[in-house]
ChimeraX commands (.cxc) that place a marker at each C-alpha (Angstrom):
marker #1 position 10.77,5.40,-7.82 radius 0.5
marker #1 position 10.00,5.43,-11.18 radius 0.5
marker #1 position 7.88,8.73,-10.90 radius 0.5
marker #1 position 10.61,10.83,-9.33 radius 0.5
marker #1 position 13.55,9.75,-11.60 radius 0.5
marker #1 position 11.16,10.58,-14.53 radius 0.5
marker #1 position 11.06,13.87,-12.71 radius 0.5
marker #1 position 14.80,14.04,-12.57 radius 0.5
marker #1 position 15.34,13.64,-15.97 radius 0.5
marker #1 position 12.71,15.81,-17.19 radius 0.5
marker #1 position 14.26,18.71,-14.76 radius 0.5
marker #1 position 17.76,18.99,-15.92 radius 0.5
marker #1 position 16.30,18.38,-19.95 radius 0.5
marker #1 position 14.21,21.33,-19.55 radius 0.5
marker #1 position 14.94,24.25,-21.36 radius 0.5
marker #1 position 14.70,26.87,-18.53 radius 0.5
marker #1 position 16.90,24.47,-16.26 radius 0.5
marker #1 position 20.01,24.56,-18.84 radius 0.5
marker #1 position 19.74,28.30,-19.27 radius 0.5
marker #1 position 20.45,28.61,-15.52 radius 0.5
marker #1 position 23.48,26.45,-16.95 radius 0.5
marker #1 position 24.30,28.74,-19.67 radius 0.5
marker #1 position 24.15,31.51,-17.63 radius 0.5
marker #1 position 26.89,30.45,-15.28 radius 0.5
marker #1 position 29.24,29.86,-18.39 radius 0.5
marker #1 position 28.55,26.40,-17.14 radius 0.5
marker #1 position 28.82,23.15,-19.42 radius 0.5
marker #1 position 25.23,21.53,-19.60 radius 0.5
marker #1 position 24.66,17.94,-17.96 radius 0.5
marker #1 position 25.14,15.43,-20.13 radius 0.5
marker #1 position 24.16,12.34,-18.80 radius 0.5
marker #1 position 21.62,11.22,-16.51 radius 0.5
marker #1 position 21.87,7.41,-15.26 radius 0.5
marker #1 position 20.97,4.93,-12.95 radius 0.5
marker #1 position 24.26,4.35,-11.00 radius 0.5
marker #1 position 25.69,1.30,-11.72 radius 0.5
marker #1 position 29.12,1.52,-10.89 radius 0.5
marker #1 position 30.22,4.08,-13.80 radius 0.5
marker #1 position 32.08,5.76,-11.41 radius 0.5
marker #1 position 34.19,3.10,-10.41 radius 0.5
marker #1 position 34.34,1.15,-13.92 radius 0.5
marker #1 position 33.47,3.64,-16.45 radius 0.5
marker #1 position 35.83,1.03,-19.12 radius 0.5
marker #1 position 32.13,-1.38,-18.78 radius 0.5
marker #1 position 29.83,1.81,-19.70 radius 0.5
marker #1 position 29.06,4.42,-22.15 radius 0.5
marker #1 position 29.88,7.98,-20.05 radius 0.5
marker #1 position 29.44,11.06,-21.20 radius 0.5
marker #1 position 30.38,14.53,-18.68 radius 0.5
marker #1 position 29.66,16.03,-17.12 radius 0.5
marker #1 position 26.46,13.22,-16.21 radius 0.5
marker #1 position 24.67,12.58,-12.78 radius 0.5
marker #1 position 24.16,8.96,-11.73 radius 0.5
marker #1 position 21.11,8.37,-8.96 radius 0.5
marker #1 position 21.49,5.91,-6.48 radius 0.5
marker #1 position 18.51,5.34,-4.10 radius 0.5
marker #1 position 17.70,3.34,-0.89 radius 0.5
marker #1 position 14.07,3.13,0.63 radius 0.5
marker #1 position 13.28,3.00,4.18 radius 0.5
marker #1 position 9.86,1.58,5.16 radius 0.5
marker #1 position 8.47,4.06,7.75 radius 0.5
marker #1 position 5.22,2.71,10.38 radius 0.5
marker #1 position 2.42,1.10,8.19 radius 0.5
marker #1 position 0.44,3.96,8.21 radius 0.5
marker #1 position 3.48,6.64,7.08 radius 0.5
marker #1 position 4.91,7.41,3.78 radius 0.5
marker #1 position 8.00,5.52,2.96 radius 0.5
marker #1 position 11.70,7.46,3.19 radius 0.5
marker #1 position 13.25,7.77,-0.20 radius 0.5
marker #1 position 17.37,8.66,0.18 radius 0.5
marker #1 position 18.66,9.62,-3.11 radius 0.5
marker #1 position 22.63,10.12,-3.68 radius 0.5
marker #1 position 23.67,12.20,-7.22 radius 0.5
marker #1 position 27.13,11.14,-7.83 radius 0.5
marker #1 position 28.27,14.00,-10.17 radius 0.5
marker #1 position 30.76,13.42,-12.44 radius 0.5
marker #1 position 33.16,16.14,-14.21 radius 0.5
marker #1 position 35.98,16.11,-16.04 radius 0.5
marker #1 position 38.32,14.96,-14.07 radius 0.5
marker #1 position 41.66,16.97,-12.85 radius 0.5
marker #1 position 40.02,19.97,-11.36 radius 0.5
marker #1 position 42.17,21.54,-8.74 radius 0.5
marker #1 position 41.14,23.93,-6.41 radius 0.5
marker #1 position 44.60,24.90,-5.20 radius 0.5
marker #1 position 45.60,28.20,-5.32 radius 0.5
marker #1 position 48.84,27.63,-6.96 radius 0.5
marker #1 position 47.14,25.34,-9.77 radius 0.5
marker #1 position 47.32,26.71,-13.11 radius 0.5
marker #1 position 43.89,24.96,-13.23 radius 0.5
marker #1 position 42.33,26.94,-10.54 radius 0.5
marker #1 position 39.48,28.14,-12.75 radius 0.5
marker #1 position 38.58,24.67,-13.85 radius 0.5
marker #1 position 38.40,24.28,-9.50 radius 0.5
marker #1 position 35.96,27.08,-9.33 radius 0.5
marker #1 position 33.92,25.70,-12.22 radius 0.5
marker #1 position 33.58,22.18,-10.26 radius 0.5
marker #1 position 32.24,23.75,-7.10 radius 0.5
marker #1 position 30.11,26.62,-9.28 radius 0.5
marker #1 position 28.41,22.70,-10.70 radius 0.5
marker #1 position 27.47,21.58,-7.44 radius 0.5
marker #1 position 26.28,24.83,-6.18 radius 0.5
marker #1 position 24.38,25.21,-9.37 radius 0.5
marker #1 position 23.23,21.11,-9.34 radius 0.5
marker #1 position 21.79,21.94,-5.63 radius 0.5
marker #1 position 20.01,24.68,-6.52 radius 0.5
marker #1 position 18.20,22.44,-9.07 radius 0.5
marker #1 position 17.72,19.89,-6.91 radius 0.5
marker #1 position 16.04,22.10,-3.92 radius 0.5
marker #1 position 13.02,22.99,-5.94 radius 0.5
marker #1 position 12.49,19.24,-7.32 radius 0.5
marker #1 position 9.07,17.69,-6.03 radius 0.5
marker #1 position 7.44,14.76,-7.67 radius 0.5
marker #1 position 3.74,13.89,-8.29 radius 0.5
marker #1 position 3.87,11.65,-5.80 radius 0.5
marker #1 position 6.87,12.87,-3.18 radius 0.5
marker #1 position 7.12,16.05,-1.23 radius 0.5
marker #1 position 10.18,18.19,-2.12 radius 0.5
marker #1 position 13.98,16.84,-1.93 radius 0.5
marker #1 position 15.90,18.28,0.98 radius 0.5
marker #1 position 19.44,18.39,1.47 radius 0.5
marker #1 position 21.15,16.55,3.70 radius 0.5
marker #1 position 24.76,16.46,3.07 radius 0.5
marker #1 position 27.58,15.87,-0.20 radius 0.5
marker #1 position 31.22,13.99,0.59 radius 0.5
marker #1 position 33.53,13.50,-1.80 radius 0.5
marker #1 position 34.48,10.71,-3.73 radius 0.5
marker #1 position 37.55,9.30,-5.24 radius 0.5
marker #1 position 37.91,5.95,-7.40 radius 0.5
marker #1 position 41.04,5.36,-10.03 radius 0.5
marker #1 position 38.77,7.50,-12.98 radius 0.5
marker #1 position 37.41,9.97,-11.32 radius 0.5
marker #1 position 37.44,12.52,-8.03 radius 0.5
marker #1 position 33.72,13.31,-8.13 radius 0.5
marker #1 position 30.74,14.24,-5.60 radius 0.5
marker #1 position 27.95,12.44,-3.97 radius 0.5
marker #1 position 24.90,14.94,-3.33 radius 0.5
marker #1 position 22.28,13.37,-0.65 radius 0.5
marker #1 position 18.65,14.09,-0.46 radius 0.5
marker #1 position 15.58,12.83,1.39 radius 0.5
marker #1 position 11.54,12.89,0.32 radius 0.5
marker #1 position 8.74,10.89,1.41 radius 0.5
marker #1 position 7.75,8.96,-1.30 radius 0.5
marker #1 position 3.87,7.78,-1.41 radius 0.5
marker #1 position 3.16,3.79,-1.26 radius 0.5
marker #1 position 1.57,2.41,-3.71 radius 0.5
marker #1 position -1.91,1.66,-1.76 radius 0.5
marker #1 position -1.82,5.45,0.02 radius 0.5
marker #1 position -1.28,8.46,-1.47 radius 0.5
marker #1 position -0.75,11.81,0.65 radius 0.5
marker #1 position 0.00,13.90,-2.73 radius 0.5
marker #1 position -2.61,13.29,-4.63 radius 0.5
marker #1 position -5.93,14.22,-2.50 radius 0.5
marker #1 position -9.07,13.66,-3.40 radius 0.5
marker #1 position -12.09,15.28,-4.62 radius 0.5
marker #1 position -16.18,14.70,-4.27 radius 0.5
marker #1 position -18.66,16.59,-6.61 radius 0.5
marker #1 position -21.63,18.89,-4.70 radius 0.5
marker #1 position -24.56,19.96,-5.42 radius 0.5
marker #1 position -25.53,23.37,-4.46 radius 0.5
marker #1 position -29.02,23.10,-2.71 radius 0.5
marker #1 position -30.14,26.88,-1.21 radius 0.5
marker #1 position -28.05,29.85,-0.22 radius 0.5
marker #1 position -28.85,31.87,2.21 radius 0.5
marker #1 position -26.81,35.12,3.26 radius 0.5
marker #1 position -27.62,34.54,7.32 radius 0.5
marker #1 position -26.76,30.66,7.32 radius 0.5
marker #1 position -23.91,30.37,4.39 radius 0.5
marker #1 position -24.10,27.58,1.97 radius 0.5
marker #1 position -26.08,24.08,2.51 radius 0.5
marker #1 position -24.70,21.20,-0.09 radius 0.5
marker #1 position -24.92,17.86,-0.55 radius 0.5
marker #1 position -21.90,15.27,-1.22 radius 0.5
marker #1 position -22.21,13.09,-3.75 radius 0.5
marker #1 position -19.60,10.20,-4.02 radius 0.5
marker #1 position -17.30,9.93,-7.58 radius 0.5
marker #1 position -16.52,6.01,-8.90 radius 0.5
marker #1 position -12.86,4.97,-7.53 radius 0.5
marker #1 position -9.82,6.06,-9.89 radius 0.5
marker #1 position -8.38,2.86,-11.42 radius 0.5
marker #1 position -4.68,2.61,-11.90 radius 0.5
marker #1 position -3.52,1.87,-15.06 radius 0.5
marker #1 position 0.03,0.42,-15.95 radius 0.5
marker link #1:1,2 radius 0.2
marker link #1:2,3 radius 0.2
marker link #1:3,4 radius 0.2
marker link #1:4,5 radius 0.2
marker link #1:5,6 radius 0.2
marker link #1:6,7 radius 0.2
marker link #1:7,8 radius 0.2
marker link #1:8,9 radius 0.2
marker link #1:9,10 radius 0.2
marker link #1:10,11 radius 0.2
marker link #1:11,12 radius 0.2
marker link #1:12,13 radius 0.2
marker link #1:13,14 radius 0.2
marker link #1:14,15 radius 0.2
marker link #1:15,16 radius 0.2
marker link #1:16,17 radius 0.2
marker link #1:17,18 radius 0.2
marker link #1:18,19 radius 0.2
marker link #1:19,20 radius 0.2
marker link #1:20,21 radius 0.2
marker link #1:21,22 radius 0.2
marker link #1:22,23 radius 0.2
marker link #1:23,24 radius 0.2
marker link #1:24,25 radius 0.2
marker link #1:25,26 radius 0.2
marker link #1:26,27 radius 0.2
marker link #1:27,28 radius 0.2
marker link #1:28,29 radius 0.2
marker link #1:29,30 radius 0.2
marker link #1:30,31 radius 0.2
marker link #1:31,32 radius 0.2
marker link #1:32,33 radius 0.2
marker link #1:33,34 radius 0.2
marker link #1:34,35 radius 0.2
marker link #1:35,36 radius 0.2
marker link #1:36,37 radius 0.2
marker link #1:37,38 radius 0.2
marker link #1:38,39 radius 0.2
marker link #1:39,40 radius 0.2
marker link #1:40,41 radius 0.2
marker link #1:41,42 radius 0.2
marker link #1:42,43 radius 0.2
marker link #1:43,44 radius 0.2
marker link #1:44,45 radius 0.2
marker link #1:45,46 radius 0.2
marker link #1:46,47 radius 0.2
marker link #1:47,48 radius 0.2
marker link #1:48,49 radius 0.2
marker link #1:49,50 radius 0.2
marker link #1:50,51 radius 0.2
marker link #1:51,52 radius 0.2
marker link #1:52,53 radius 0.2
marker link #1:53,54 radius 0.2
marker link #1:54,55 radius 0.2
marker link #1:55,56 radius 0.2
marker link #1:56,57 radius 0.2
marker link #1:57,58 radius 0.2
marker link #1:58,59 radius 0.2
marker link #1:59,60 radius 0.2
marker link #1:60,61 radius 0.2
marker link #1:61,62 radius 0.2
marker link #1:62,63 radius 0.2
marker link #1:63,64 radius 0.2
marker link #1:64,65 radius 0.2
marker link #1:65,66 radius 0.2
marker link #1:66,67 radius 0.2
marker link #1:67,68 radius 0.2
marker link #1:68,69 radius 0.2
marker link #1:69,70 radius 0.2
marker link #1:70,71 radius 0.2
marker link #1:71,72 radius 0.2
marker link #1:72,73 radius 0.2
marker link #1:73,74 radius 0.2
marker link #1:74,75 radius 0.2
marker link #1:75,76 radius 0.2
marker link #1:76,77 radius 0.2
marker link #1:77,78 radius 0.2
marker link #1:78,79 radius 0.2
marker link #1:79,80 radius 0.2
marker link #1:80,81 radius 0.2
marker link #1:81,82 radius 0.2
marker link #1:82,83 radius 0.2
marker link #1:83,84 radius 0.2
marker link #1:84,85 radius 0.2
marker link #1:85,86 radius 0.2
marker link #1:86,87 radius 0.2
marker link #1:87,88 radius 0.2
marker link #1:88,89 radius 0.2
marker link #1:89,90 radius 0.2
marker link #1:90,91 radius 0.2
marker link #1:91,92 radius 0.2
marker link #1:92,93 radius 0.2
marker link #1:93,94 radius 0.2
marker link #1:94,95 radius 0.2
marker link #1:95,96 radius 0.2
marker link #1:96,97 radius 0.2
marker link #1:97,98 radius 0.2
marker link #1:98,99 radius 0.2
marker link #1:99,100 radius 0.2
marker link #1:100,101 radius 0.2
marker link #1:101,102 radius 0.2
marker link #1:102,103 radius 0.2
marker link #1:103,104 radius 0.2
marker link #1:104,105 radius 0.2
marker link #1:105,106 radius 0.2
marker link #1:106,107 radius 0.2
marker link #1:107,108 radius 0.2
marker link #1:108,109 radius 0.2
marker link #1:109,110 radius 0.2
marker link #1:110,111 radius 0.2
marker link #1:111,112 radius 0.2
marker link #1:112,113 radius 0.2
marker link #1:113,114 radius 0.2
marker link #1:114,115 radius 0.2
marker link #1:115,116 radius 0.2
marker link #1:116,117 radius 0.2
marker link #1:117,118 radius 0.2
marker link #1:118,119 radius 0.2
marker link #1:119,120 radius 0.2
marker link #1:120,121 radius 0.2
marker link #1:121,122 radius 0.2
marker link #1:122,123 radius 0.2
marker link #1:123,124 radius 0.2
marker link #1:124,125 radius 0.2
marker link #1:125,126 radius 0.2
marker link #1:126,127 radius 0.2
marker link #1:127,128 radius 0.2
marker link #1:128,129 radius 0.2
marker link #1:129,130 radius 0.2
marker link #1:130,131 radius 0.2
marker link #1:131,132 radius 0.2
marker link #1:132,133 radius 0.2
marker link #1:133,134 radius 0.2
marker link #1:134,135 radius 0.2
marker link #1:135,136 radius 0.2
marker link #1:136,137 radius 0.2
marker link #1:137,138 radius 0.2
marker link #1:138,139 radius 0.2
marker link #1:139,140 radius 0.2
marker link #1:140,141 radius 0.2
marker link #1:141,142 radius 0.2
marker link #1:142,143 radius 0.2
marker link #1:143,144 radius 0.2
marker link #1:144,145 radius 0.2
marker link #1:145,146 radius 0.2
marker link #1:146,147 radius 0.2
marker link #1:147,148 radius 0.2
marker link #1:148,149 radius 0.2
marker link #1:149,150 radius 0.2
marker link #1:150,151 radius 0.2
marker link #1:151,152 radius 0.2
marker link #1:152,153 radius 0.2
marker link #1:153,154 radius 0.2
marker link #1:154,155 radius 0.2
marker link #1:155,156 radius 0.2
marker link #1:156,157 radius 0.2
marker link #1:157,158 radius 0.2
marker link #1:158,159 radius 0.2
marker link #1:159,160 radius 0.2
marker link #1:160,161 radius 0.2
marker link #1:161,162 radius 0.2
marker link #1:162,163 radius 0.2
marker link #1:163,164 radius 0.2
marker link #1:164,165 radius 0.2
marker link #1:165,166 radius 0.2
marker link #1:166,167 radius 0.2
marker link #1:167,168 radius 0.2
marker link #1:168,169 radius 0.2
marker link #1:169,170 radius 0.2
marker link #1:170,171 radius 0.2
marker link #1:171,172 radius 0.2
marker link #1:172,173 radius 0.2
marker link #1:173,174 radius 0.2
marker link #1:174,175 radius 0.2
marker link #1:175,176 radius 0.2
marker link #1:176,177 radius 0.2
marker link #1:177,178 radius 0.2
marker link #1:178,179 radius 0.2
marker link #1:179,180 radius 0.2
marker link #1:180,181 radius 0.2
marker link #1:181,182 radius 0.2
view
């Protein structure tokens, strides 16, 4: 988990990822977080908007699969945007919506080292006492930690003879095991 939420928080810091922002006359995210409840008791924590905060469950698949990683984004804006069309606020509505759009798009091109790419499967709203905010759902497989489908692997050859009638003849030869380091 650690690997993709790395991955999350290098994505929306990158440079090219807030242009995209700025060029929607959009504000930039704030706030990234490990959800925690800030939606529901934002008095207990330090939050800043607009901010995404990741919630995650992990299903174990068969022994021999990749686990299933569900991750919810519970975006946070400020709060009181209306979408009504006889709000005065309607353009703060639009901007909400323009956010999500604009968080999905992000979110569709996000792989990790170690997952295959996010894909969407659904947003609901949310309400609590602070906030009327949105809960953006994604799935990946996520490699376990004893088998990885990402990362390959790779042998060294030796080129022995070449011949233009019977292609090329090699020999493997074995590389030491990669040792994890913490």
């Amino acid at each position: 988990m650690e690997i993709i939420y790395k991955k999350i928080i290098d994505t929306f810091n990158d440079e090219d990822v807030q242009q995209v922002f700025i060029d929607r006359s959009l504000p930039l995210i704030k706030q990234i977080d490990i959800n925690y409840g800030q939606p529901e008791n934002p008095e207990a924590f330090e939050v800043f908007l607009p901010g995404i905060y990741v919630s995650w469950n992990i299903s174990e698949l068969q022994s021999n699969e990749p686990n299933l990683l569900t991750l919810d984004f519970h975006v946070l804006q400020e709060p009181g945007a209306h979408t009504e069309n006889y709000s005065t606020r309607l353009t703060e509505g639009y901007e909400y919506i323009l956010m999500l759009k604009t968080i999905k798009y992000i979110l569709n091109k996000l792989r990790a080292s170690n997952t295959t790419g996010l894909k969407y499967i659904g947003e609901r709203p949310n309400v609590t006492p602070f906030f009327r905010y949105h809960i953006l759902s994604y799935q990946c497989f996520v490699d376990k930690v004893d088998d990885s489908f990402t990362k390959g692997s790779t042998s060294n050859v030796e080129l022995l003879d070449m011949t233009l009638s019977g292609g090329i003849k090699y020999k493997e030869t074995q590389l030491p095991t990669d040792i994890d380091t913490f």
